[in-house]
DRENPA-3360 file (N, C-alpha, C; in nm, 2 decimals, always signed):
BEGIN
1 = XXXXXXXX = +5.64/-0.21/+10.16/+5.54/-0.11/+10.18/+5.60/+0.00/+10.27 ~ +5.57/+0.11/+10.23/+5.61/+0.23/+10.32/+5.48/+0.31/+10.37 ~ +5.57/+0.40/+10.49/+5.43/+0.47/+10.54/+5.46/+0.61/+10.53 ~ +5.35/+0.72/+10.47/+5.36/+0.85/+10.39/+5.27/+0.95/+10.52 ~ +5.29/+1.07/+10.51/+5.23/+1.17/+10.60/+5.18/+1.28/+10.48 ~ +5.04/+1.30/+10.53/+4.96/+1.39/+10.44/+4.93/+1.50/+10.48 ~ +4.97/+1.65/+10.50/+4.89/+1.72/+10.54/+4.77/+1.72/+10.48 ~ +4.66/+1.72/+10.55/+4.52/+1.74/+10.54/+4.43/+1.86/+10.55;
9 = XXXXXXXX = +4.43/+1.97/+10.52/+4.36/+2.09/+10.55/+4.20/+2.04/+10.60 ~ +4.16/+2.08/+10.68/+3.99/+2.04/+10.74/+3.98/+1.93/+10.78 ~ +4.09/+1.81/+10.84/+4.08/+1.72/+10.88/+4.04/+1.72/+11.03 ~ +4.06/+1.83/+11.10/+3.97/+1.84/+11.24/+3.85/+1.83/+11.22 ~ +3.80/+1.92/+11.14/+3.67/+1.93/+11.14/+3.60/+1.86/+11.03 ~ +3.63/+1.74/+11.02/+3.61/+1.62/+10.92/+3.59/+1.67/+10.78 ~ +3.63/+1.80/+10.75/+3.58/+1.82/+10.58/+3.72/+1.82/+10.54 ~ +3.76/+1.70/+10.46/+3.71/+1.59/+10.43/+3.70/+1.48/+10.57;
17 = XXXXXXXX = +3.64/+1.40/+10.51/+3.64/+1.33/+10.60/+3.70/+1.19/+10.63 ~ +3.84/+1.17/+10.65/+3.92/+1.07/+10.65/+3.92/+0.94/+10.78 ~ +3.90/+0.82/+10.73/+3.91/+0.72/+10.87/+4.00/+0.61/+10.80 ~ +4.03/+0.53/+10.93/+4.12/+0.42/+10.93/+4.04/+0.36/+10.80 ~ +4.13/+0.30/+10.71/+4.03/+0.20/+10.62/+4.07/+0.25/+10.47 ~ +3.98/+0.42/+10.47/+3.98/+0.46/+10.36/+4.10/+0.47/+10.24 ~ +4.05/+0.45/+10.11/+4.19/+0.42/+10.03/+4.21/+0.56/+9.91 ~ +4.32/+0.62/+9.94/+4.35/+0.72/+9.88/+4.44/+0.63/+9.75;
25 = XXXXXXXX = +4.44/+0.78/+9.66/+4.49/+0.68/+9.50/+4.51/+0.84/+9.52 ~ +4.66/+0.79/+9.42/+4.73/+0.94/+9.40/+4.77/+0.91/+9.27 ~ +4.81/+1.04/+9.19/+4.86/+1.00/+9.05/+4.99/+1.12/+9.07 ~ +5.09/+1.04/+9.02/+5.23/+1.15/+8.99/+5.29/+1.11/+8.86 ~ +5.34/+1.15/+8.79/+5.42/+1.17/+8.73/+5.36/+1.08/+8.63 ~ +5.25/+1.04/+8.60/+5.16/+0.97/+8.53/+5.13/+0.88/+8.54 ~ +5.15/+0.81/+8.67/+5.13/+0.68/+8.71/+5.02/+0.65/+8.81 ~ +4.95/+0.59/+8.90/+4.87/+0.62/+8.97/+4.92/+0.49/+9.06;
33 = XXXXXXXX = +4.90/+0.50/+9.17/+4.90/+0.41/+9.30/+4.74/+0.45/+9.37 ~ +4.77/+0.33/+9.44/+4.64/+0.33/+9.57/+4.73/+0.32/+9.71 ~ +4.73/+0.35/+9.79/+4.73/+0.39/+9.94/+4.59/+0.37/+10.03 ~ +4.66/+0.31/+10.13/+4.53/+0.29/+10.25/+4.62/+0.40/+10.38 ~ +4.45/+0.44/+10.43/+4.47/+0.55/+10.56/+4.49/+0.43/+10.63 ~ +4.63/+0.46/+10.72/+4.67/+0.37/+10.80/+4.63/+0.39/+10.99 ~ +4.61/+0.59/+10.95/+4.54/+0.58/+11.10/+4.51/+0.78/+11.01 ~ +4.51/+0.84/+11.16/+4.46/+1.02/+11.09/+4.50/+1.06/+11.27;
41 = XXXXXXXX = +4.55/+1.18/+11.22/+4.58/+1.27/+11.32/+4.48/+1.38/+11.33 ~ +4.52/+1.51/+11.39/+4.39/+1.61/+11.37/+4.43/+1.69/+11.22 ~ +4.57/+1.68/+11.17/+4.59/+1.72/+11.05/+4.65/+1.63/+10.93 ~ +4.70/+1.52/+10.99/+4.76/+1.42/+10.88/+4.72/+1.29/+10.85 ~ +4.72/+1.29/+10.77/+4.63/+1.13/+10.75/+4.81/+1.06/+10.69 ~ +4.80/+0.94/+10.80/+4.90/+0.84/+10.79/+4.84/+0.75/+10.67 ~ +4.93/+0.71/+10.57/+4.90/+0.62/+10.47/+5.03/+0.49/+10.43 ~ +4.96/+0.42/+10.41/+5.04/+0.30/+10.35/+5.06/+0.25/+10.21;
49 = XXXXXXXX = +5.13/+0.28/+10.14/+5.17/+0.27/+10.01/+5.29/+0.14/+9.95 ~ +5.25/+0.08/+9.81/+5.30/+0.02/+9.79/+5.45/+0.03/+9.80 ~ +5.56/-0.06/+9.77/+5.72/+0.02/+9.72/+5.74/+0.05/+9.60 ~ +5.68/+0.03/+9.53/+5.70/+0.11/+9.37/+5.66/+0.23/+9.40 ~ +5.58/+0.29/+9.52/+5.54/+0.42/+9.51/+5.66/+0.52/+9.56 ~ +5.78/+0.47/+9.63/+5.88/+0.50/+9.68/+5.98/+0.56/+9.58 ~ +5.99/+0.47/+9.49/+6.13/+0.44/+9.36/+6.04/+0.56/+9.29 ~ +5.94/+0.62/+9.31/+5.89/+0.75/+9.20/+5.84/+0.91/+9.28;
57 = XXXXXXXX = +5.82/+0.86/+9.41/+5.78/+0.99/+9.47/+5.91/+1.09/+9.53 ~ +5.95/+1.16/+9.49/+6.06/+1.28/+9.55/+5.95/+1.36/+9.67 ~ +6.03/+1.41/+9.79/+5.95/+1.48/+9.93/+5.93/+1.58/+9.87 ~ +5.80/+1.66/+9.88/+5.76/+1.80/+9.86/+5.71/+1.80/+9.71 ~ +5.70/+1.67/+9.62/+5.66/+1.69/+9.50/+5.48/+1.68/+9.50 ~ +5.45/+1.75/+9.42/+5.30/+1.79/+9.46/+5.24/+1.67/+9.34 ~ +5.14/+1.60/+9.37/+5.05/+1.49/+9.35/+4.90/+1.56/+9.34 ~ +4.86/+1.47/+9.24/+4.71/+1.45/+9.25/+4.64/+1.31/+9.32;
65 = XXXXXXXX = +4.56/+1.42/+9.46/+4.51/+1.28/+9.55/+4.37/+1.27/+9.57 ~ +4.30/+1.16/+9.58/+4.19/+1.16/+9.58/+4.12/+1.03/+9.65 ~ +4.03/+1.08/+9.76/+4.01/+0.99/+9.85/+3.90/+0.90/+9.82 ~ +3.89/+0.79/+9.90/+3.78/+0.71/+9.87/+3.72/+0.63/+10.00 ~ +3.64/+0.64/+9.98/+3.55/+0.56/+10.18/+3.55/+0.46/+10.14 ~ +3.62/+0.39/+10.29/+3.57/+0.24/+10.27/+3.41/+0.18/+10.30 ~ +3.38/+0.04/+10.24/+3.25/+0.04/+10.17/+3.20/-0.04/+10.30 ~ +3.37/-0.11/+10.40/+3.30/-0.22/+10.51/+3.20/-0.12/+10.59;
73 = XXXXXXXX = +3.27/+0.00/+10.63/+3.19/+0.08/+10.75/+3.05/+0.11/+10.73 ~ +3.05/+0.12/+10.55/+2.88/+0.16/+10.48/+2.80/-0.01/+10.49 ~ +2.89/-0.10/+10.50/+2.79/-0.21/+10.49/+2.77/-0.27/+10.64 ~ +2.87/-0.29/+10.73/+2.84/-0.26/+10.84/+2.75/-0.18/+10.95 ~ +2.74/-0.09/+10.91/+2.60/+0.01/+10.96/+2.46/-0.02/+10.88 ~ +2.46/-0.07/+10.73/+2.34/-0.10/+10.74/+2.29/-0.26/+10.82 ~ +2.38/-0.35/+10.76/+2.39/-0.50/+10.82/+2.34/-0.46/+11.00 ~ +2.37/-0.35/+11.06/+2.35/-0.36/+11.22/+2.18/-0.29/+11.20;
81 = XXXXXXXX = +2.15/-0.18/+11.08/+1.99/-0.17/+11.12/+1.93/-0.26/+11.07 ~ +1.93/-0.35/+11.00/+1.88/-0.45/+10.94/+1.80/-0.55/+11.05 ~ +1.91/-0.61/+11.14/+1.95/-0.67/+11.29/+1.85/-0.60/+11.36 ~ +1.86/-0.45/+11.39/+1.75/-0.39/+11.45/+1.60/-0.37/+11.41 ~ +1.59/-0.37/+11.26/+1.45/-0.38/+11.19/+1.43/-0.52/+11.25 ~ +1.44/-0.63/+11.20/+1.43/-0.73/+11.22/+1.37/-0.76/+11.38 ~ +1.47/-0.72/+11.51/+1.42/-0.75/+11.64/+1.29/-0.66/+11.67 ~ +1.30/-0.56/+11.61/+1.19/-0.44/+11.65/+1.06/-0.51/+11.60;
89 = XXXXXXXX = +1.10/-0.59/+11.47/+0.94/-0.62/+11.42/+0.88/-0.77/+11.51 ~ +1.00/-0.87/+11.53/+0.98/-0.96/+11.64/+0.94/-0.93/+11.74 ~ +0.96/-0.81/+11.79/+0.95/-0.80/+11.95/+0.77/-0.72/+11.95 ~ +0.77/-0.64/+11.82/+0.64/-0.61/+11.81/+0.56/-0.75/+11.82 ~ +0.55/-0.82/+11.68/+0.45/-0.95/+11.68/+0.42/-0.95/+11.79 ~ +0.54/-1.00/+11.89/+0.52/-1.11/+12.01/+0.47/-1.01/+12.14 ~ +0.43/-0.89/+12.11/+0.32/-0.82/+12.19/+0.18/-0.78/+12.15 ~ +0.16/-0.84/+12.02/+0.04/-0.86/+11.98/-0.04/-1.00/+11.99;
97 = XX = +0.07/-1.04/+12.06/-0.03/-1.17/+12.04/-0.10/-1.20/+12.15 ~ -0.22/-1.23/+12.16/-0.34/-1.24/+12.28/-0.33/-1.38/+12.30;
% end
């Protein structure tokens, strides 16, 4: 596996919005790979790519990229209000009870 540098336009100001996790899929030269954001800078998003993506990508050749959110962060945030529904409604009961 190798690690790739992206300029990112609007990555300060999170439009788009890139984090550790998320998996970018590029298509070149008719082929398509998937890539994981391996970290992000205020303009580059660090990525991790297979090595067959190596044997086809030339520097400065322009790609079709397109990002994707990872789903743990979306399941994770609900899985924690869930946790909080749940104590909120316990901790209710157990001040209603006389």
């Amino acid at each position: 596996r190798g690690y790739y540098k992206l300029l990112v336009p609007g990555l300060a100001e999170n439009r788009p919005s890139v984090l550790k996790g998320d998996r970018i899929l590029i298509h070149v030269k008719g082929r398509k790979f998937e890539g994981l954001v391996h970290r992000t800078t205020q303009e580059y998003a660090i990525m991790d790519f297979p090595k067959s993506f190596s044997r086809v990508y030339i520097d400065g050749l322009r790609v079709d990229v397109r990002f994707t959110f990872s789903r743990t962060t979306l399941r994770t945030s609900h899985q924690a209000l869930m946790v909080m529904h749940t104590k909120n409604e316990n901790s209710l009961q157990s001040r209603m009870i006389f």
